[in-house]
C-alpha positions in Angstrom: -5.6 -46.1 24.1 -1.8 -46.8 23.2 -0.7 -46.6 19.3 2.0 -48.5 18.4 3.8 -49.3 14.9 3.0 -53.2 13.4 6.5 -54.1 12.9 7.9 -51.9 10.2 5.0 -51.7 8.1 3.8 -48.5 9.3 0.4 -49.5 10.0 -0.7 -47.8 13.4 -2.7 -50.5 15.9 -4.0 -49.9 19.6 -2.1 -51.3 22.1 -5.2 -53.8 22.7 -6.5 -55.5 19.8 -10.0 -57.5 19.5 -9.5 -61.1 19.6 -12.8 -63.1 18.4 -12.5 -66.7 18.9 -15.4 -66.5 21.5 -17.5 -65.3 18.9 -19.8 -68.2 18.0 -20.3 -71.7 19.3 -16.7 -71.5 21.3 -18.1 -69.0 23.5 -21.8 -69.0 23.4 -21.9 -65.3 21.7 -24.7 -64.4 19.9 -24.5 -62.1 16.8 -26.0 -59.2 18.6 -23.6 -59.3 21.4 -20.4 -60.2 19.0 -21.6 -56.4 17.2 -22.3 -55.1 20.6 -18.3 -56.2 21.5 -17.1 -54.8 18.2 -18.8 -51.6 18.4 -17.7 -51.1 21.8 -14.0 -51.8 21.3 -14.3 -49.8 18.9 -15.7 -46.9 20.3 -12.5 -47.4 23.1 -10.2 -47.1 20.5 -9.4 -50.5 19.2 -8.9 -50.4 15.5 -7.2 -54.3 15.2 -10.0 -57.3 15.0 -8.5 -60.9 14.9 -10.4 -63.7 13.7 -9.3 -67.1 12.0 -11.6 -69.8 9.6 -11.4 -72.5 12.4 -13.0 -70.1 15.0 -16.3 -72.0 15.3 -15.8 -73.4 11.6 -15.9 -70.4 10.4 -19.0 -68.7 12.4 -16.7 -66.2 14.5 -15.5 -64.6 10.4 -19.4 -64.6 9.9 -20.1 -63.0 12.8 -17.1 -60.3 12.6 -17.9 -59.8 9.2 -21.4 -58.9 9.9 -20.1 -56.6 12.8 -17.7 -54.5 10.9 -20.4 -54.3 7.0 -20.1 -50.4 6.3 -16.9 -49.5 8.4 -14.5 -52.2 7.2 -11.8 -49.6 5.7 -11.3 -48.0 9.7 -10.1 -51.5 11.0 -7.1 -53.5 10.6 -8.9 -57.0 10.0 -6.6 -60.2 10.4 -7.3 -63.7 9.9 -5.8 -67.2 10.2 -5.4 -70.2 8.4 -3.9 -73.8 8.7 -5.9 -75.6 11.3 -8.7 -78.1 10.0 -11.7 -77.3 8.4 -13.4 -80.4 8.3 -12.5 -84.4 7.8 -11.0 -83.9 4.2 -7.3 -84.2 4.7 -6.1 -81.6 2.5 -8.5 -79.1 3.9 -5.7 -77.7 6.6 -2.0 -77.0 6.2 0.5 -74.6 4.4 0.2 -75.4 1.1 -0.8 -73.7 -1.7 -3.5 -75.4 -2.8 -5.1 -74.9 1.0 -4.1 -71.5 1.5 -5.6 -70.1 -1.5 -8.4 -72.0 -1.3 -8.9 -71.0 2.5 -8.3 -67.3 2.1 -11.3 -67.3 -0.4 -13.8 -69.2 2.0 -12.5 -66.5 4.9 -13.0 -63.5 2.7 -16.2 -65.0 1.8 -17.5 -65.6 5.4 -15.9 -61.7 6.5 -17.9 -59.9 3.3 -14.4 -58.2 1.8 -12.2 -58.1 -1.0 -8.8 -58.4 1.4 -7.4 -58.4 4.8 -5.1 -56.6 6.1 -3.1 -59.3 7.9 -3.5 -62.7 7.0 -1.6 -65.9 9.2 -0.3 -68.8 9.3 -1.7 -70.4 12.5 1.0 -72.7 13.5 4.3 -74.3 11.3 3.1 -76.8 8.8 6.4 -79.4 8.8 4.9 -81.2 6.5 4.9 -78.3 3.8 8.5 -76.2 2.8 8.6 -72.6 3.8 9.3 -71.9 0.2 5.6 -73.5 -0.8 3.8 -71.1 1.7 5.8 -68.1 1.5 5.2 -68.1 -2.4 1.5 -68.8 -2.0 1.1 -65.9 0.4 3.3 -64.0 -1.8 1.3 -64.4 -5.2 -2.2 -63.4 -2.6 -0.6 -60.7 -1.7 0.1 -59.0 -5.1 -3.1 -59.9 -6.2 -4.2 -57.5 -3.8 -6.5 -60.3 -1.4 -4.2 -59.6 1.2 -1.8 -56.7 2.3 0.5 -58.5 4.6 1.0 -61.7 5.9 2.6 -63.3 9.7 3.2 -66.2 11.8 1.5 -67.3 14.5 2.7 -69.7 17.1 6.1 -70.2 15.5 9.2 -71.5 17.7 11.9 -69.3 17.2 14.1 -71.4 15.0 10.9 -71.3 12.5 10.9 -67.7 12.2 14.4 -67.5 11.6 14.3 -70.4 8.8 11.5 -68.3 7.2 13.2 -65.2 7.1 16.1 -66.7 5.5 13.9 -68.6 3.1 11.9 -65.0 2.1 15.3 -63.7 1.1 16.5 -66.8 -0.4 13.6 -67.3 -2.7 13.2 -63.0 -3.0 9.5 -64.2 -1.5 7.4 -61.9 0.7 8.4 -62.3 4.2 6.5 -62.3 7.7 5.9 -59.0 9.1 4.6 -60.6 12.4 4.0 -63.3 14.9 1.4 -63.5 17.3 2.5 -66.3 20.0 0.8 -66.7 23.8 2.2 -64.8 26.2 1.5 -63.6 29.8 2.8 -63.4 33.3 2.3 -67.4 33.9 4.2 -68.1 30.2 6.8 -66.2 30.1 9.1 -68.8 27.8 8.9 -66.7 24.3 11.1 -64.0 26.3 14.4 -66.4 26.0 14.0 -66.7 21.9 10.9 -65.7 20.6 11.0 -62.2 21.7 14.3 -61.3 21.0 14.5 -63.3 17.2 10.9 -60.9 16.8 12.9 -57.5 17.6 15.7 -58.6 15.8 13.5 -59.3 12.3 11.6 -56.2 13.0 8.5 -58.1 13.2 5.0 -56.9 14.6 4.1 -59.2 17.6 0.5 -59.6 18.5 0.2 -61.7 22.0 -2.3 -63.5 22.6 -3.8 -64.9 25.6 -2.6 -62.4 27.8 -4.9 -63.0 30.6 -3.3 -67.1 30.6 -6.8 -68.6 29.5 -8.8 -66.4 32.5 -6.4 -67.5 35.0 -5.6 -64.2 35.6 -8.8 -62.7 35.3 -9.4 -62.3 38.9 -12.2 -65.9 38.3 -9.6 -68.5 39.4 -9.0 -67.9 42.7 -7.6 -70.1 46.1 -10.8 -72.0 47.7 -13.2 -70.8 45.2 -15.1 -72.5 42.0 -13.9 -72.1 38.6 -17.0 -71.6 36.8 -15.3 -69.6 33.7 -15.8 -70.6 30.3 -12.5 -72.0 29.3 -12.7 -74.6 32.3 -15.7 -76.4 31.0 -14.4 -78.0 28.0 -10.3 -77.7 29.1 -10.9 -79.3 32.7 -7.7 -80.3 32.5 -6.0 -76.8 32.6 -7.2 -76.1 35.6 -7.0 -78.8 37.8 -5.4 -78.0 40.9 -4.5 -81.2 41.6 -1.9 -80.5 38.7 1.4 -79.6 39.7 1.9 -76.8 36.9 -2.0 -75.6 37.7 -1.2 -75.7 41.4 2.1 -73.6 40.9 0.1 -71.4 38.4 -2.7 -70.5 41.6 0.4 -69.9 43.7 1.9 -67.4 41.7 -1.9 -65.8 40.8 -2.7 -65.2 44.5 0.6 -63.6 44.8 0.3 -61.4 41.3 -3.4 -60.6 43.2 -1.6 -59.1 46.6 1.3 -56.8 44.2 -1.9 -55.8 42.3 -4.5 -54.9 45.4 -1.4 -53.2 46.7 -0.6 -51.0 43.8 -4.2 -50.1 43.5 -4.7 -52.0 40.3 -7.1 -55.1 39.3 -5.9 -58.7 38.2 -6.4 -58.0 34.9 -4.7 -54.8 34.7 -1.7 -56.2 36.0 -1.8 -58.8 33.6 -2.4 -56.7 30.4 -0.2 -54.0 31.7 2.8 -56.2 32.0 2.5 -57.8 28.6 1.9 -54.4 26.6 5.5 -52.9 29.0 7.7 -55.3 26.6 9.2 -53.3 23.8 8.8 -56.8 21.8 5.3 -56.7 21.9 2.7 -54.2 19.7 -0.5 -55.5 20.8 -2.1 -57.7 23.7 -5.3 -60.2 22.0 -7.9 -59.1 24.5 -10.6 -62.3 23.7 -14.1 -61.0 25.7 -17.4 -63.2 25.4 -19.2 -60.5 27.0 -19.5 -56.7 27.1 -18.8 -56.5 31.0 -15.5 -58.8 29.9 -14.6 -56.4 27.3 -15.3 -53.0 29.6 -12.9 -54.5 32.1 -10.0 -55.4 29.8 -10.3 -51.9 28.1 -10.1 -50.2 31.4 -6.9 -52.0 31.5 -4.9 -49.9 29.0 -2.6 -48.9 32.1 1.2 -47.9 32.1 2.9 -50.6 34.4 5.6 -48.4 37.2 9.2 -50.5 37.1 8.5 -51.3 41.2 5.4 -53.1 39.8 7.1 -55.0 37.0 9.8 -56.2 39.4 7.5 -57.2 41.9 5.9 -59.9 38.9 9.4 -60.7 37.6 9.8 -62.0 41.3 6.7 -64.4 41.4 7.6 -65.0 37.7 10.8 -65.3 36.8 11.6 -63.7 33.4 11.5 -66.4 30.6 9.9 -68.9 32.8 6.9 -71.1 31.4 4.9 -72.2 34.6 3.2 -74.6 32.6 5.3 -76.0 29.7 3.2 -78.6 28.6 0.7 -75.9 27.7 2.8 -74.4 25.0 1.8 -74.9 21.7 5.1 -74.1 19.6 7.1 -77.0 20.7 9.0 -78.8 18.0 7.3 -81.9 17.1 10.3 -83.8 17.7 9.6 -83.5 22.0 5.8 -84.8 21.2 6.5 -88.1 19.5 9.0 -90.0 20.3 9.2 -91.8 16.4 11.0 -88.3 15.6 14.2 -88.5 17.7 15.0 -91.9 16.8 16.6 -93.8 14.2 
């Protein structure tokens, strides 16, 4: 396993960090095989576990929490907060009164007294960066958390935070963890480049583009994975984007047999080679899943990486509807006019 620096923090992480949004009802994981994954990663090095309270309402903290009781000071826990958690309206968001509220329930659920990263999951527009920046701020000297990130942001947000952090003499976020992989390559026009520039820690997640690089979705056979049974929609073939998507995936499959690798060493390899990125999210919702992806720690040779920057071109996003940091303004049309 790879060691890399979060950001400027100092805080040492593996290259491939434990994502657990299949832990729980999203992907059918039982506790015993959620503590099985854990101890396993583990055991191949991974010291970085990523959760978040909407995770399964909140079953996927239980779970890790359980998983990690007597060994919680070796791992660098993180957790989210912002999407829903439940019908009540002011039970989601950026503010204050959520946050603080929210990080109690998740260090409830996870059995500690702080976390070690905690994250915004996506840009609240209806809430100032001011409000959640001093929120996080005041958690963070009372010693519930020990830093705080973004996840999910467009560019322009982190920017507008990071000025906000210095214009208020707030705490500021040390990192961003946005979706990145060989089929969404968009965040290396802006996202990237504003990351290195802020010194910020960048956790990608979904580096294996939902299992589409997985080696499971394949030309003229079944998808049968997971994702695919309540996202149909991604991966419709009759879809233009999902069609150009299998295109480029039997191609990335050829450059991979061919440089004696597997699909989803190609794919974690080429996210971990961008000196913008600290850690690849590996999600598994089995042991065989996470055995695979941690054989996949692997060093990608230039020849290679040009080889993918030729089915994908570099800053290319083969399915743009798919990204989840567009400005709202693009989404409803009420917002761009008068």
């Amino acid at each position: 396993m790879q060691y890399r620096t979060l950001g400027r923090t100092g805080v040492q992480v593996s290259s491939l960090a434990l994502g657990a949004m299949n832990f729980g009802r999203i992907g059918r994981t039982t506790q015993e095989e959620a503590t099985a994954i854990v101890d396993a990663a583990l055991e191949g090095g991974v010291n970085v576990i990523d959760t978040a309270d909407a995770y399964s309402a909140g079953e996927s903290e239980e779970m890790v929490g359980k998983a990690i009781a007597g060994r919680r000071d070796d791992i660098v826990l993180a957790t989210k907060a912002y999407l829903p958690m439940g019908d009540e309206r002011n039970h989601r968001g950026g503010s204050r009164r959520w946050l603080v509220t929210a990080l109690d329930d998740s260090l409830r659920r996870l059995g500690v007294d702080h976390v070690d990263l905690y994250q915004v999951h996506r840009w609240d527009p209806a809430t100032s960066d001011e409000e959640t920046l001093s929120a996080l701020t005041d958690l963070q000297r009372a010693g519930k958390i020990r830093y705080f990130g973004s996840s999910t942001f467009p560019a322009y947000r982190i920017v507008q935070a990071q000025w906000a952090a210095r214009e208020h003499h707030l705490g500021r976020y040390v990192t961003e963890q946005p979706a990145y992989s060989i089929l969404q390559r968009g965040i290396e026009t802006h996202v990237l480049p504003v990351a290195e520039e802020y010194g910020l820690g960048v956790l990608a997640w979904s580096p294996l583009a939902s299992g589409w690089l997985s080696g499971a979705v394949r030309e003229g056979r079944e998808v049968t994975t997971n994702r695919s049974a309540f996202m149909p929609q991604r991966f419709d073939t009759a879809v233009p984007a999902n069609r150009a998507k299998l295109d480029a995936v039997e191609q990335l499959a050829r450059v991979a047999d061919e440089s004696g690798l597997t699909l989803i060493q190609l794919a974690l390899g080429f996210v971990t080679a961008h000196p913008g990125v600290t850690s690849a999210l590996i999600g598994p919702r089995t042991l065989d899943h996470l055995h695979a992806q941690l054989a996949a720690d692997t060093v990608l040779p230039p020849d290679v990486l040009d080889a993918i920057d030729t089915i994908v071109p570099p800053g290319t996003d083969l399915a743009p509807d798919e990204k989840n940091d567009t400005p709202p303004s693009l989404l409803d049309p009420a917002l761009r006019r008068r």
